[in-house]
C-alpha positions as CSV (number, residue, x, y, z in Angstrom):
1,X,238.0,125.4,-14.4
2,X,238.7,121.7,-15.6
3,X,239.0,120.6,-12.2
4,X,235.7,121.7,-11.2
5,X,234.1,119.1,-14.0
6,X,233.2,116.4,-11.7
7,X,233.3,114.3,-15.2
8,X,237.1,114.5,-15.6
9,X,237.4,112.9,-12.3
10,X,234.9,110.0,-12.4
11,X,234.4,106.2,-13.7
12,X,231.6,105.0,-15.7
13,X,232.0,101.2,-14.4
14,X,229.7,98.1,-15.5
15,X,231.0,94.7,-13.8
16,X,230.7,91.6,-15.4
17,X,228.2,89.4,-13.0
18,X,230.2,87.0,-11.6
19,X,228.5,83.6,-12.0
20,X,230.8,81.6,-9.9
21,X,231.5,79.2,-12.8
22,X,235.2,78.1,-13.4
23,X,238.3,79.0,-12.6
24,X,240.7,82.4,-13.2
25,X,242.4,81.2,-16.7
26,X,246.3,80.6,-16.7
27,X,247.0,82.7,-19.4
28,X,245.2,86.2,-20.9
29,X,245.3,87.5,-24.1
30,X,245.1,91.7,-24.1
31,X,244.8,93.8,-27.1
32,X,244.6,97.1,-27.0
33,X,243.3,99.0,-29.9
34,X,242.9,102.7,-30.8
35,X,238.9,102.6,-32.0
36,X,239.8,106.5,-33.2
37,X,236.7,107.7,-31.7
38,X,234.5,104.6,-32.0
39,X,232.4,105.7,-35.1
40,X,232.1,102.5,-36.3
41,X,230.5,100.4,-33.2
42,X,228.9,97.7,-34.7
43,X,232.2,97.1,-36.9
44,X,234.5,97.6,-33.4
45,X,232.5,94.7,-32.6
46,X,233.3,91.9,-34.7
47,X,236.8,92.6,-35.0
48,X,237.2,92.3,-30.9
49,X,235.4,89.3,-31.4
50,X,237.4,88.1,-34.1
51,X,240.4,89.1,-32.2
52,X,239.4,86.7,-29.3
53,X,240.9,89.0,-26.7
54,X,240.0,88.5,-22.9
55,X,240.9,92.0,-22.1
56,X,240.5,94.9,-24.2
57,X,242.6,98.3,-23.8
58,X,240.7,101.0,-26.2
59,X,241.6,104.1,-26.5
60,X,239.5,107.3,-28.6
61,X,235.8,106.2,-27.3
62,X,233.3,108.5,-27.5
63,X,230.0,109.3,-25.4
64,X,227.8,111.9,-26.4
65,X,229.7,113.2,-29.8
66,X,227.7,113.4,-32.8
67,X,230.4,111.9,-35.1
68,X,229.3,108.6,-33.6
69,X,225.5,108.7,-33.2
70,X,225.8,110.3,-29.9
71,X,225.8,107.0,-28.2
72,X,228.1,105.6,-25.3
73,X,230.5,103.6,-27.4
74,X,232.3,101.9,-24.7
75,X,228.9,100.7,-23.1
76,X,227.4,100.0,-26.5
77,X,230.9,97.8,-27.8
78,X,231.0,96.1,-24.1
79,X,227.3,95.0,-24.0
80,X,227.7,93.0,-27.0
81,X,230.4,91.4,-26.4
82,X,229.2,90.0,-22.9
83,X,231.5,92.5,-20.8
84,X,232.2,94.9,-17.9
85,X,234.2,97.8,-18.8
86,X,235.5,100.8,-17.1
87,X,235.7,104.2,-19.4
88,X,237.5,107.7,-18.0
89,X,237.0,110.5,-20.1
90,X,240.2,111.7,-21.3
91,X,239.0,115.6,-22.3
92,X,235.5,117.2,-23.1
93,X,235.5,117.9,-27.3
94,X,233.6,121.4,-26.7
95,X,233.1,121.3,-30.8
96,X,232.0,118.6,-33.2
97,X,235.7,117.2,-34.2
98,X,238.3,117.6,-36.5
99,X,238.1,119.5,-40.3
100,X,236.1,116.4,-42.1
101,X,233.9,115.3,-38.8
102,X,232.7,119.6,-38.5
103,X,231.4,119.5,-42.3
104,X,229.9,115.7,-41.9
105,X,228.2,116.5,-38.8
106,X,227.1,120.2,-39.4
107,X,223.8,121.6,-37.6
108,X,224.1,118.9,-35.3
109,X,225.1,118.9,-31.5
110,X,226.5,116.6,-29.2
111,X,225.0,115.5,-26.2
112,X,227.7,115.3,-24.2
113,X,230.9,115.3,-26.1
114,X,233.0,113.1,-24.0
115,X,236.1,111.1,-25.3
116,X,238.1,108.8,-23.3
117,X,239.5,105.3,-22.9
118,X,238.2,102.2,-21.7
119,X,239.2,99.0,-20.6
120,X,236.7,95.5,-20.9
């Protein structure tokens, strides 16, 4: 049945226009970071700012899950920091989370309760 879900298969990918300005650097720096599930965008934000990184590796990004807003995290995180970003789904969360995340987010539904990793 899984492999039937077109989604499990697929890329969300947002380039970063290329402007044509400068040269590849020398040297990266990568972090990779588990955002466990991204609930906390606007706070994901400032630290991978903070961290200076030129490529991020996250891992536990949501899209669609109520727990965080119901919002595509990875898209949300890379917009503000100025990058393109490639995002798999990992598995399809067919409920609302774990024990604590059920009773937070109660009555409410995601919209498409995808959770994956990412790379920007």
């Amino acid at each position: 049945m899984a492999s039937t879900l077109g989604t499990l298969r697929s890329l969300e990918i947002q380039p970063t226009p290329y402007t044509g300005e400068g040269s590849a650097p020398k040297l990266l720096r990568i972090g990779a970071w588990n955002l466990e599930r991204c609930k906390y965008p606007e706070a994901s934000v400032a630290l991978l700012q903070e961290a200076s990184v030129d490529i991020s590796l996250v891992s536990e990004m949501d899209c669609g899950m109520a727990r965080s807003g119901n919002i595509n995290t990875t898209r949300f995180v890379a917009q503000r920091l100025g990058a393109g970003y490639a995002f798999a789904v990992e598995f399809v969360e067919l409920g609302l989370g774990n024990d604590q995340e059920m009773a937070l987010f109660k009555g409410r539904m995601n919209s498409h309760g995808y959770h994956g990793n990412a790379i920007m």
